[in-house]
PDB file of N, CA, C and O in Angstrom:
ATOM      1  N   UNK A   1      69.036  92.045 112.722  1.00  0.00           N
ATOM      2  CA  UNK A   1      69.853  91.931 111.531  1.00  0.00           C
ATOM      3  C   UNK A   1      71.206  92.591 111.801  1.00  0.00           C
ATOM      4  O   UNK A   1      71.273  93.688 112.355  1.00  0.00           O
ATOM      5  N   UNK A   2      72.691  91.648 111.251  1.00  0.00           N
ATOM      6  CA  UNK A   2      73.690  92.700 111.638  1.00  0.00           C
ATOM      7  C   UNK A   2      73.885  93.760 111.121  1.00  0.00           C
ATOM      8  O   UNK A   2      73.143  94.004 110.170  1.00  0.00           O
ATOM      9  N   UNK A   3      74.700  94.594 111.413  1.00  0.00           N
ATOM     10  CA  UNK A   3      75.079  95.154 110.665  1.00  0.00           C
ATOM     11  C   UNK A   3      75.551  94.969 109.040  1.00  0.00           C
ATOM     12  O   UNK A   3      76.055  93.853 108.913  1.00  0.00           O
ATOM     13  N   UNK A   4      75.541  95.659 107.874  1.00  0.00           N
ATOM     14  CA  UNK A   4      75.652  95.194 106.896  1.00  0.00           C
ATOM     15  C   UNK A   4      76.318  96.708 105.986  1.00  0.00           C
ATOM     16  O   UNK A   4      75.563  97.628 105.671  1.00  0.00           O
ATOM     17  N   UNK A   5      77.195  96.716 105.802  1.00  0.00           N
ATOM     18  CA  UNK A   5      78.541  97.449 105.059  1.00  0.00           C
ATOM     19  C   UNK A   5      77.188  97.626 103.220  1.00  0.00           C
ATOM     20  O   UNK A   5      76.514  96.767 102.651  1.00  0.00           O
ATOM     21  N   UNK A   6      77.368  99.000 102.954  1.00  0.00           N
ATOM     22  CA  UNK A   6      77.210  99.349 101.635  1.00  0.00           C
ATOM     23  C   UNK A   6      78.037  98.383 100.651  1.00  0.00           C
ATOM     24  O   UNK A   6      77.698  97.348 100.076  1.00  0.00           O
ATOM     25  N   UNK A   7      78.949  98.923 100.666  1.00  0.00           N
ATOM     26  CA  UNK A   7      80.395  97.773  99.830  1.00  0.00           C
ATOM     27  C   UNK A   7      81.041  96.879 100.636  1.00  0.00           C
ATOM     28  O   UNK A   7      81.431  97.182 101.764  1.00  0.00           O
ATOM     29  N   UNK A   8      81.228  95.459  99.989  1.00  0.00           N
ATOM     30  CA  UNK A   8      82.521  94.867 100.777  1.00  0.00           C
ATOM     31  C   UNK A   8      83.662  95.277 100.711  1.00  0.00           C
ATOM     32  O   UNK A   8      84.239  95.847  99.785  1.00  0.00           O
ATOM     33  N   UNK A   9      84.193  94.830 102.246  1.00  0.00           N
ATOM     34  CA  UNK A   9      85.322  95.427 102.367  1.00  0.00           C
ATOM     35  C   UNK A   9      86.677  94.204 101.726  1.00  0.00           C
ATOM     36  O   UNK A   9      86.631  93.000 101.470  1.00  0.00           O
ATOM     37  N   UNK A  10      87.793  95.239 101.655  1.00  0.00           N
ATOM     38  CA  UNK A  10      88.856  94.787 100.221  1.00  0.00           C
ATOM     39  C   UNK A  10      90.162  94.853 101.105  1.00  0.00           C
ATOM     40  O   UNK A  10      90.715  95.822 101.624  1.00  0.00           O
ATOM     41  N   UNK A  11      90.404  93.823 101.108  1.00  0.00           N
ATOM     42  CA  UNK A  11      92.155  94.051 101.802  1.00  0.00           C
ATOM     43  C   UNK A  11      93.350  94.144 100.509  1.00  0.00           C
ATOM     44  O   UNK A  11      93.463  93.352  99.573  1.00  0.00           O
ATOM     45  N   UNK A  12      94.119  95.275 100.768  1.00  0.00           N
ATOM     46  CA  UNK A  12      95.273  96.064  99.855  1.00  0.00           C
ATOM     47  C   UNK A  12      96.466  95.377 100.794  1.00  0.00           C
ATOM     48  O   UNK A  12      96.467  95.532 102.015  1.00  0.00           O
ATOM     49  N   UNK A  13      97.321  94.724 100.206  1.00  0.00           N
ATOM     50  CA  UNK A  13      99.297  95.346 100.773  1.00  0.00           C
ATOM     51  C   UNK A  13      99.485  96.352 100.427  1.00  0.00           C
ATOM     52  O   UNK A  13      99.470  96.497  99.204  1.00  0.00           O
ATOM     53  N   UNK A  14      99.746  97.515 101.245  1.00  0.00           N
ATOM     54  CA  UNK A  14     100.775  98.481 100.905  1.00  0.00           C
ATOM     55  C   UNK A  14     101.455  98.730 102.498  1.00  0.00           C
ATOM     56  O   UNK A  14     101.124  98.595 103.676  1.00  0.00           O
ATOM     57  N   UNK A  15     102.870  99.278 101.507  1.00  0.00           N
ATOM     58  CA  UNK A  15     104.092  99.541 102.664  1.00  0.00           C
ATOM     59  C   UNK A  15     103.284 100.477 103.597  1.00  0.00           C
ATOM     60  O   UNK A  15     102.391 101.264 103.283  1.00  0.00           O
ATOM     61  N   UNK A  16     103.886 100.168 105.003  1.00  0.00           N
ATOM     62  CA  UNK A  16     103.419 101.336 106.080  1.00  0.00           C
ATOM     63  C   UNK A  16     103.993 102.243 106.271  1.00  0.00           C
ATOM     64  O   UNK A  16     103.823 102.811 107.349  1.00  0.00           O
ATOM     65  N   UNK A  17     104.742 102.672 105.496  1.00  0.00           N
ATOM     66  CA  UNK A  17     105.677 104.394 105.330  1.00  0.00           C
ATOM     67  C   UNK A  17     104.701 104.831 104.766  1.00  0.00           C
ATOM     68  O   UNK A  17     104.001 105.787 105.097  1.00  0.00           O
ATOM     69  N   UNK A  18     104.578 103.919 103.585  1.00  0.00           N
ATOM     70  CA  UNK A  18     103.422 104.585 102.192  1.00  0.00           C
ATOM     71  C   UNK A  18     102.316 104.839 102.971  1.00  0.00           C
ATOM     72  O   UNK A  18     102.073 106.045 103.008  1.00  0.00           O
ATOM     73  N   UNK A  19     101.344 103.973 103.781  1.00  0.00           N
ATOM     74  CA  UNK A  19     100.415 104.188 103.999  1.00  0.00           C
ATOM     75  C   UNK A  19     100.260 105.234 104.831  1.00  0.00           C
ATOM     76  O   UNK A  19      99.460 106.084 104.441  1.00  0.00           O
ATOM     77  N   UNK A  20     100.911 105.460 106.095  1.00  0.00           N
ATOM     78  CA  UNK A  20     100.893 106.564 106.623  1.00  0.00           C
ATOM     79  C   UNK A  20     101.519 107.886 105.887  1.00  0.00           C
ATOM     80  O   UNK A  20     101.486 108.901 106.583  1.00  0.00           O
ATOM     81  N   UNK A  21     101.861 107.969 105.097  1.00  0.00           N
ATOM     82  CA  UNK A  21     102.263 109.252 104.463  1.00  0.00           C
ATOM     83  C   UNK A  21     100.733 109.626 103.814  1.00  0.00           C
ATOM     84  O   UNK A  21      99.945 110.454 104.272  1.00  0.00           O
ATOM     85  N   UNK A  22     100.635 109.170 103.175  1.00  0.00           N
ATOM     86  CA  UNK A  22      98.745 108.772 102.179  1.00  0.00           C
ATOM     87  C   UNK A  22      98.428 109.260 103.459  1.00  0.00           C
ATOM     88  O   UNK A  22      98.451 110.469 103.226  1.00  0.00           O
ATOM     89  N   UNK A  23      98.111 109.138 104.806  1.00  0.00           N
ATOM     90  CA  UNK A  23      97.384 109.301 105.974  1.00  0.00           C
ATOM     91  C   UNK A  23      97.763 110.981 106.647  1.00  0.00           C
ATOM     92  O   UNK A  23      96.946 111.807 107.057  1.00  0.00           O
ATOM     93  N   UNK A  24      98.967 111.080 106.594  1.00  0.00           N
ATOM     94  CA  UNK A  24      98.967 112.470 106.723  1.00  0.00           C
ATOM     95  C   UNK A  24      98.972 113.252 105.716  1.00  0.00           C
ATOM     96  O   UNK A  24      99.070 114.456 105.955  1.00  0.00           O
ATOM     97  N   UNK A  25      98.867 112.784 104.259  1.00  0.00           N
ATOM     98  CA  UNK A  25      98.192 113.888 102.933  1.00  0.00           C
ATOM     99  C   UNK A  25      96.574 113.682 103.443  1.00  0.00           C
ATOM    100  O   UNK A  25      95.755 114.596 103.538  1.00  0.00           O
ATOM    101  N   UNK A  26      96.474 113.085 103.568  1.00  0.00           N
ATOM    102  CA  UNK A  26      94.533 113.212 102.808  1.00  0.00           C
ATOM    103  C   UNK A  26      94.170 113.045 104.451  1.00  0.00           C
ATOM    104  O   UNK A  26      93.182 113.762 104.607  1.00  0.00           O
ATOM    105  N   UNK A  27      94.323 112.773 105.020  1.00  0.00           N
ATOM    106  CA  UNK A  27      93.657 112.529 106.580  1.00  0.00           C
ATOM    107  C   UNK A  27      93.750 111.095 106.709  1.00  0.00           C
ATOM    108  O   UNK A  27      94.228 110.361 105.844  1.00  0.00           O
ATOM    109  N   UNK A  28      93.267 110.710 107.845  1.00  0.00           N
ATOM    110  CA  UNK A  28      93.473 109.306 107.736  1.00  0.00           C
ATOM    111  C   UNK A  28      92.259 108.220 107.500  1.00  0.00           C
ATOM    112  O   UNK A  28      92.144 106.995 107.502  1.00  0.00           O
ATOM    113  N   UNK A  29      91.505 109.252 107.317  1.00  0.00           N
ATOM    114  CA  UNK A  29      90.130 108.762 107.714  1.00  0.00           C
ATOM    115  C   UNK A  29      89.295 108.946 106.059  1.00  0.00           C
ATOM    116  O   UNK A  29      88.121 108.657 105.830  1.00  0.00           O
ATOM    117  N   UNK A  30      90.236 109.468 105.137  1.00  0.00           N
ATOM    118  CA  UNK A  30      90.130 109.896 103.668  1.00  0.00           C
ATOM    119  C   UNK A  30      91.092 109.043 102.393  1.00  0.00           C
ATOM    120  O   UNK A  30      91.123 109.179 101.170  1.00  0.00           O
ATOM    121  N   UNK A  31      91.939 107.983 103.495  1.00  0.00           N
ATOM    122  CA  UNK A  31      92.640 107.237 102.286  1.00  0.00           C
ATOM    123  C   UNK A  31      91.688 106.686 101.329  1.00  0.00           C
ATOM    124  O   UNK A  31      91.690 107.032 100.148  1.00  0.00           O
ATOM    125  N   UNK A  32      90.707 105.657 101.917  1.00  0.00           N
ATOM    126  CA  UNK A  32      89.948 104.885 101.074  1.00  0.00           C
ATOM    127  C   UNK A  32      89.118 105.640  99.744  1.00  0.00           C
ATOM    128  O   UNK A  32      88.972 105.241  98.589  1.00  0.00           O
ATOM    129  N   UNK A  33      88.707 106.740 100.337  1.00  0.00           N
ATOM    130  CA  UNK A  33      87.984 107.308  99.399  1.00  0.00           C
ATOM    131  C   UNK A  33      88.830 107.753  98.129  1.00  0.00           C
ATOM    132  O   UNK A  33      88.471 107.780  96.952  1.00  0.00           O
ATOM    133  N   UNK A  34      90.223 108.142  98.773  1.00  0.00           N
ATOM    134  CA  UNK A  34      91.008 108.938  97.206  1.00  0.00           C
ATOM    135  C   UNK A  34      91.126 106.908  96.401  1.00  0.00           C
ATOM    136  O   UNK A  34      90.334 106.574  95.520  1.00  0.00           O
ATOM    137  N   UNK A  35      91.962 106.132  96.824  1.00  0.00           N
ATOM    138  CA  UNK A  35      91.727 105.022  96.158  1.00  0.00           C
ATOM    139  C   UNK A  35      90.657 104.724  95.533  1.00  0.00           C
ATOM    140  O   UNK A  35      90.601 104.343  94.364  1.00  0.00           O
ATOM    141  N   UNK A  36      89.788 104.875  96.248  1.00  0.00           N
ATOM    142  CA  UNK A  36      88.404 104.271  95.096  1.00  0.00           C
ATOM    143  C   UNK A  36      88.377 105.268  94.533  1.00  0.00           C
ATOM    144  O   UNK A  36      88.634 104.914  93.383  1.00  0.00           O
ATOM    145  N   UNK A  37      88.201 106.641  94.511  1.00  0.00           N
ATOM    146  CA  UNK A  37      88.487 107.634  93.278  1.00  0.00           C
ATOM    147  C   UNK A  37      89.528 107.045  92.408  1.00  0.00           C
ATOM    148  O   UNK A  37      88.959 106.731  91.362  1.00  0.00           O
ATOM    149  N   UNK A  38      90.913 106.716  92.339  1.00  0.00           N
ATOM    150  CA  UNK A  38      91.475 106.368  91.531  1.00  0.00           C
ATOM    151  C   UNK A  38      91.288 105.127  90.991  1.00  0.00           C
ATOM    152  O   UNK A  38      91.611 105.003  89.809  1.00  0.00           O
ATOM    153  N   UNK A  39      90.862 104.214  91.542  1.00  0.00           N
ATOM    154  CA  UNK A  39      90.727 103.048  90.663  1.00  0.00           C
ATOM    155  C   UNK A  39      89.545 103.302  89.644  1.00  0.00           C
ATOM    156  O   UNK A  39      89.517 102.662  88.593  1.00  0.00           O
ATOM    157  N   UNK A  40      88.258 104.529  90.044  1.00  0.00           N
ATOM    158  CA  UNK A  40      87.585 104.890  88.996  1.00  0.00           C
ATOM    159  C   UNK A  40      88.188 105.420  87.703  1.00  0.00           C
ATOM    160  O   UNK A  40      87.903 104.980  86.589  1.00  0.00           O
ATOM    161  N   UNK A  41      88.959 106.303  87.924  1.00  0.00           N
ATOM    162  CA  UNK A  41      89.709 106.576  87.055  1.00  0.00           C
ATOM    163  C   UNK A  41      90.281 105.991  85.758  1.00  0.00           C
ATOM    164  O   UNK A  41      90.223 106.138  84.537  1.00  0.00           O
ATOM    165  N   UNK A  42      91.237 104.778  87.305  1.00  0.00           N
ATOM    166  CA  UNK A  42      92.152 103.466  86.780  1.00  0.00           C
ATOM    167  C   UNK A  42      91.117 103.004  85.423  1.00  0.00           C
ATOM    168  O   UNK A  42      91.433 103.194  84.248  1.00  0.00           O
ATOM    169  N   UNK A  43      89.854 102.375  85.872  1.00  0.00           N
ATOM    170  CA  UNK A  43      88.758 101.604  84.891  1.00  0.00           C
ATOM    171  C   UNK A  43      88.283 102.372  83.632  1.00  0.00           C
ATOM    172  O   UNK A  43      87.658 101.774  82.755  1.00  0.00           O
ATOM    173  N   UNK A  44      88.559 103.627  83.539  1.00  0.00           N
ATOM    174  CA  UNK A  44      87.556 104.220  82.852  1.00  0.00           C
ATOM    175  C   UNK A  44      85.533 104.714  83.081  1.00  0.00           C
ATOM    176  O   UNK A  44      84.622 104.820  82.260  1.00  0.00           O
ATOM    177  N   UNK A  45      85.610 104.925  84.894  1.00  0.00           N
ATOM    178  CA  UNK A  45      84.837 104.970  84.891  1.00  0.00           C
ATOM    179  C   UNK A  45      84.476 106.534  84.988  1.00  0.00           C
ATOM    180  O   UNK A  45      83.324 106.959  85.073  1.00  0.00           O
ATOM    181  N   UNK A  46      85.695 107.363  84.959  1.00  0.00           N
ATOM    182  CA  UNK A  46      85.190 108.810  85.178  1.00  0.00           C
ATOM    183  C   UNK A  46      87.103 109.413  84.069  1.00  0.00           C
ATOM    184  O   UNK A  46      88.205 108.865  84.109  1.00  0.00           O
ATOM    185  N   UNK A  47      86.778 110.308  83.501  1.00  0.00           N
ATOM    186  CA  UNK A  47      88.028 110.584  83.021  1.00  0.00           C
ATOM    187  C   UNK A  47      88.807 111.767  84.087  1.00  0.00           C
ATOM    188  O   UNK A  47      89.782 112.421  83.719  1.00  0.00           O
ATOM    189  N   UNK A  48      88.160 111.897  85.495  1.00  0.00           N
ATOM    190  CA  UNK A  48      88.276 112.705  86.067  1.00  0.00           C
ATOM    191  C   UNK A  48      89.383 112.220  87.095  1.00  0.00           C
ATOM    192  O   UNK A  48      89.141 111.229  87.783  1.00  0.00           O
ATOM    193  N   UNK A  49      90.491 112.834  87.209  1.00  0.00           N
ATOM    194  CA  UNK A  49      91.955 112.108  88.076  1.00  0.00           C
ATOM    195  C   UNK A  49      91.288 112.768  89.337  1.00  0.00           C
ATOM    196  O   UNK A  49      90.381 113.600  89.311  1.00  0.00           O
ATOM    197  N   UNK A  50      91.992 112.172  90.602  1.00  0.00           N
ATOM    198  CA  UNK A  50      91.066 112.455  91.522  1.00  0.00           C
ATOM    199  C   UNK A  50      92.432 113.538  92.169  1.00  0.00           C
ATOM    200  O   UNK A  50      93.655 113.444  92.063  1.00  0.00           O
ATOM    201  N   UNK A  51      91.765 114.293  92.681  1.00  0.00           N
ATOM    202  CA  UNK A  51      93.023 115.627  93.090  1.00  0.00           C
ATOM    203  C   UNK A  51      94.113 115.318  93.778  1.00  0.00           C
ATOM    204  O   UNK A  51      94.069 114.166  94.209  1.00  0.00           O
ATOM    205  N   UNK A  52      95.293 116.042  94.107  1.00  0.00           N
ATOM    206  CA  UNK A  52      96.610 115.369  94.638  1.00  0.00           C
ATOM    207  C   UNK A  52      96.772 116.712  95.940  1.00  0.00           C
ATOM    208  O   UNK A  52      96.665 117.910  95.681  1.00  0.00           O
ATOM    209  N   UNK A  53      96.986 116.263  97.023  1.00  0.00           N
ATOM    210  CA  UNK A  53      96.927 117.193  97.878  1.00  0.00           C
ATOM    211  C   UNK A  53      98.484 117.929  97.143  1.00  0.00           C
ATOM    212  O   UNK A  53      99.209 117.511  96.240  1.00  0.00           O
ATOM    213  N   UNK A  54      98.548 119.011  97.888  1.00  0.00           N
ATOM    214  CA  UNK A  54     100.134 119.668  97.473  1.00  0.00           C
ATOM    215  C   UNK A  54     101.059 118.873  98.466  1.00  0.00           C
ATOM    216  O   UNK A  54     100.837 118.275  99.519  1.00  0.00           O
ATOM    217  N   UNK A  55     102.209 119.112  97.693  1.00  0.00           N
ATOM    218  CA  UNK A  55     103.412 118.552  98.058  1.00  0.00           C
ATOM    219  C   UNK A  55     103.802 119.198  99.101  1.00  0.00           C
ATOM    220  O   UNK A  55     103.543 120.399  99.031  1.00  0.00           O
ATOM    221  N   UNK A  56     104.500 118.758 100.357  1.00  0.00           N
ATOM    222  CA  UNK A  56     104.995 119.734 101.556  1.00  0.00           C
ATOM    223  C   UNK A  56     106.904 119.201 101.348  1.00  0.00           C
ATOM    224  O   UNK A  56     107.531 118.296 100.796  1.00  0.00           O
ATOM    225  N   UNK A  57     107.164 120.304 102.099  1.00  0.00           N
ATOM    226  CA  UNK A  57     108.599 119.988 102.206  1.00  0.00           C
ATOM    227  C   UNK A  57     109.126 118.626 102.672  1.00  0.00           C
ATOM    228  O   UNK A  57     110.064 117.952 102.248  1.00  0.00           O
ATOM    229  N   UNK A  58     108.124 118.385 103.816  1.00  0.00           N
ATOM    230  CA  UNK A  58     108.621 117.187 104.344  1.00  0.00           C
ATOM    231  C   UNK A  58     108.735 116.022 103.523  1.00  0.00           C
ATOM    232  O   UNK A  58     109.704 115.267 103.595  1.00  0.00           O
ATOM    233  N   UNK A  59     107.564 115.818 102.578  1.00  0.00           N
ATOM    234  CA  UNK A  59     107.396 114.967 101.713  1.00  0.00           C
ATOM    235  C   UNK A  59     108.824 114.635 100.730  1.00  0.00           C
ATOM    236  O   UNK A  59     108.842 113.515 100.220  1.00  0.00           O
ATOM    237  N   UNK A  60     109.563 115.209 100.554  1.00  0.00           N
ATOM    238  CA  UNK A  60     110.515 115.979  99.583  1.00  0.00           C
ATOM    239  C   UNK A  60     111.761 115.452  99.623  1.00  0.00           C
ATOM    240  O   UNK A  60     112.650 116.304  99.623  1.00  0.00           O
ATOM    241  N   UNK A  61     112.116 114.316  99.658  1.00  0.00           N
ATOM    242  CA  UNK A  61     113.567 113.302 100.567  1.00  0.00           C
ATOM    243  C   UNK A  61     114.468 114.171  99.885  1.00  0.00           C
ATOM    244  O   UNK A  61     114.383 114.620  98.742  1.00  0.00           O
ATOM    245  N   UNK A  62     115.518 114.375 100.928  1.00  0.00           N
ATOM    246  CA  UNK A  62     116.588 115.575 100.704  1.00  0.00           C
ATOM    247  C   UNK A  62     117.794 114.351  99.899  1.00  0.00           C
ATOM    248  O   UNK A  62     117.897 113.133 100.048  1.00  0.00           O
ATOM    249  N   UNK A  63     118.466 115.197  99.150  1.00  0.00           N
ATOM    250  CA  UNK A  63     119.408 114.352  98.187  1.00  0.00           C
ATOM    251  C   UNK A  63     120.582 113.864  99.025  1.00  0.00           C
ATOM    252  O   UNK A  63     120.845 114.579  99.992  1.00  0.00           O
ATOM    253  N   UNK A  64     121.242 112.924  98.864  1.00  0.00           N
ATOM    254  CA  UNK A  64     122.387 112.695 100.142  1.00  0.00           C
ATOM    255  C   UNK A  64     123.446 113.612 100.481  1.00  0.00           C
ATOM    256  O   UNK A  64     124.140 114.087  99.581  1.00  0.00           O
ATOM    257  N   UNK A  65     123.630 113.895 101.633  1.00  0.00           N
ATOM    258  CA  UNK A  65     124.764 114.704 102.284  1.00  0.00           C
ATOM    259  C   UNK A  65     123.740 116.385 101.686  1.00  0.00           C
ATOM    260  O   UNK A  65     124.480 117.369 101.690  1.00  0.00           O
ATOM    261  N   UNK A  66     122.778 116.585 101.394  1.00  0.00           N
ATOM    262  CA  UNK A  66     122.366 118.410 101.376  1.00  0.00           C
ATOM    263  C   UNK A  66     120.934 117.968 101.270  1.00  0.00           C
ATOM    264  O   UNK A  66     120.458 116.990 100.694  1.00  0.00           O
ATOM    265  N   UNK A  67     120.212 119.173 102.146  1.00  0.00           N
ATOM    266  CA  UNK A  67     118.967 119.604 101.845  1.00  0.00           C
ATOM    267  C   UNK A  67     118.559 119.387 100.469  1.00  0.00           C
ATOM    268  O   UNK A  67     119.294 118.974  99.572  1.00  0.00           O
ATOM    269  N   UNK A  68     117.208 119.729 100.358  1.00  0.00           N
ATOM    270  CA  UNK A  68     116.591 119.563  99.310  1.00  0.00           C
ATOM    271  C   UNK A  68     115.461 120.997  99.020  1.00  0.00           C
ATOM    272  O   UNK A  68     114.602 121.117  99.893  1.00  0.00           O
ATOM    273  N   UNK A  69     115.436 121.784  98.163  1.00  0.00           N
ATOM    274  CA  UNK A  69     114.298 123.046  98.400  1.00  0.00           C
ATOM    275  C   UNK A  69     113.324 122.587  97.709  1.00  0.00           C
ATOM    276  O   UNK A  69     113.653 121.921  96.728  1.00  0.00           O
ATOM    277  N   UNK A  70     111.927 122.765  97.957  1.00  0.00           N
ATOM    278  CA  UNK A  70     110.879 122.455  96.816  1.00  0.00           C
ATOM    279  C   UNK A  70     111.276 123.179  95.546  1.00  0.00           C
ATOM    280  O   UNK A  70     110.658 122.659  94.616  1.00  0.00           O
ATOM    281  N   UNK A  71     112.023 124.127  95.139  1.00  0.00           N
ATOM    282  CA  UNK A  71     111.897 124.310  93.918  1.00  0.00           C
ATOM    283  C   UNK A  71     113.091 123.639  93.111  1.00  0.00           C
ATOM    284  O   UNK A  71     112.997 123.472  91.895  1.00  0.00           O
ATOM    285  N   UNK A  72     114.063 123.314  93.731  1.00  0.00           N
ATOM    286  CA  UNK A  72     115.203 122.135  93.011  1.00  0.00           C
ATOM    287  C   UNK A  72     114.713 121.081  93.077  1.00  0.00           C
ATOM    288  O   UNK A  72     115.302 120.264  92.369  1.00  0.00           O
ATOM    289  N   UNK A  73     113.661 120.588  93.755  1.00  0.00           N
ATOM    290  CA  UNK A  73     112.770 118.996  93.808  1.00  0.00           C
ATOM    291  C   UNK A  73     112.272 118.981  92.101  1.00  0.00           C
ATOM    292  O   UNK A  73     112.687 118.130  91.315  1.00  0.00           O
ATOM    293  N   UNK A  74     111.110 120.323  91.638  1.00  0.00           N
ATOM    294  CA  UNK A  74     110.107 120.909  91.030  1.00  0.00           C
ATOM    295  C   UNK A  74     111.233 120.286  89.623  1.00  0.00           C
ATOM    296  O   UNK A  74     110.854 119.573  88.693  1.00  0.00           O
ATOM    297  N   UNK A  75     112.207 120.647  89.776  1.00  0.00           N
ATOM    298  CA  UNK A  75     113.336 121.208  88.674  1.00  0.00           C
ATOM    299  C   UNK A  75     113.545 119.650  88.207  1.00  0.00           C
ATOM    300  O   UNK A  75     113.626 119.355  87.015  1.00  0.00           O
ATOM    301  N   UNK A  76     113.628 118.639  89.308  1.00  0.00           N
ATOM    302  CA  UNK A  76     114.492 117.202  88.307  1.00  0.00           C
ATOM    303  C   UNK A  76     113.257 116.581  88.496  1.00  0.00           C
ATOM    304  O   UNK A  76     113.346 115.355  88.443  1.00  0.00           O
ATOM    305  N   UNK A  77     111.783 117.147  88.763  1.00  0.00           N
ATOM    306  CA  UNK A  77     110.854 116.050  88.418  1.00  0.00           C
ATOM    307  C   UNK A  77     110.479 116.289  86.377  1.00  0.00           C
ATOM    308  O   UNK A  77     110.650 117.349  85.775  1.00  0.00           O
ATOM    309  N   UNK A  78     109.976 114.993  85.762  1.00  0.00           N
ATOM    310  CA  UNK A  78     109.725 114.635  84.428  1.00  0.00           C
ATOM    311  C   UNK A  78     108.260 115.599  84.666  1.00  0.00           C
ATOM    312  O   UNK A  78     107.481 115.860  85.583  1.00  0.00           O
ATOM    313  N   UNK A  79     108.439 115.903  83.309  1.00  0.00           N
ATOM    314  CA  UNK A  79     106.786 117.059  82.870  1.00  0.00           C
ATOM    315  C   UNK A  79     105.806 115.718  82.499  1.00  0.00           C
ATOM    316  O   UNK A  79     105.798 115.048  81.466  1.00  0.00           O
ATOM    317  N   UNK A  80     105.200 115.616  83.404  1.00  0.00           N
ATOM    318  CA  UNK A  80     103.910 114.936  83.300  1.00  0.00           C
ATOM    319  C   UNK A  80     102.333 115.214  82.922  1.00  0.00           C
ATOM    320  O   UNK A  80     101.276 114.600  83.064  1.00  0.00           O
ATOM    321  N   UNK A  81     102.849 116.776  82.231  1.00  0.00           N
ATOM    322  CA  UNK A  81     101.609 117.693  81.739  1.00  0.00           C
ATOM    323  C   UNK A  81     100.864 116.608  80.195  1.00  0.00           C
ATOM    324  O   UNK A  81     101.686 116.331  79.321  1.00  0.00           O
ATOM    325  N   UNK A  82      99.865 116.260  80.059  1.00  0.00           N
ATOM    326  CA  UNK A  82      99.291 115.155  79.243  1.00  0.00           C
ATOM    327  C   UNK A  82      99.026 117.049  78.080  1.00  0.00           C
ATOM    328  O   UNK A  82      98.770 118.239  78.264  1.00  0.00           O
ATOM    329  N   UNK A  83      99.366 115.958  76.841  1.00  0.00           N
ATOM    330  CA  UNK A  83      99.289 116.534  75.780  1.00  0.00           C
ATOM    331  C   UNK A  83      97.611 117.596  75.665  1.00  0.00           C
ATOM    332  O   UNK A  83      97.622 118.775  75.310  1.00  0.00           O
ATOM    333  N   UNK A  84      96.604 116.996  75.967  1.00  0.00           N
ATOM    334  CA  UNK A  84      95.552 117.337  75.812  1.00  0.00           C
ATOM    335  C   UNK A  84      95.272 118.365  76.872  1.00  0.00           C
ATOM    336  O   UNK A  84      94.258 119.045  76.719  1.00  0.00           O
ATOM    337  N   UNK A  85      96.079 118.586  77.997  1.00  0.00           N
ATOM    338  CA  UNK A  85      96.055 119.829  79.193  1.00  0.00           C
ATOM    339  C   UNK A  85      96.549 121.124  78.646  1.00  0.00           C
ATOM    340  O   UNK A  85      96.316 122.234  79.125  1.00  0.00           O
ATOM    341  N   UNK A  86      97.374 120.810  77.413  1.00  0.00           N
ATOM    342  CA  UNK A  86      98.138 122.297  76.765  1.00  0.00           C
ATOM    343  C   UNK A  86      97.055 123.131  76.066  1.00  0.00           C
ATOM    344  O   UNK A  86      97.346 124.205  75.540  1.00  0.00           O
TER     345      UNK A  86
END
């Protein structure tokens, strides 16, 4: 008997900047799993968001012509704190 996969497998487009960035947050060998965590999410099958590794500097695209510090990044991102977290 062949081999035979738990789940079928699902082909995604996504950009290959994106994907390898996703690959050096979570490992590379850990993308699939945070996705299917989030599409649980996505459905309503868990109200549980699936964790976000921390942000590194590198991650952090510097503004044109100057650096960028994580805490002036911190400063012009939107408060995405959900009413029910307060």
């Amino acid at each position: 008997m062949p081999n035979v996969e738990k789940t079928p497998r699902q082909t995604i487009r996504v950009e290959r900047e994106l994907w390898e960035k996703a690959g050096r947050a979570v490992g590379p060998r850990n993308r699939g799993q945070h996705v299917r965590d989030f599409l649980r999410w996505l459905t309503h099958e868990t109200d549980e968001l699936p964790a976000r590794p921390p942000l590194t500097d590198s991650d952090v695209p510097p503004r044109s012509g100057e650096g960028t510090s994580r805490a002036q990044h911190d400063r012009t991102q939107p408060d995405t704190t959900s009413p029910n977290q307060l």
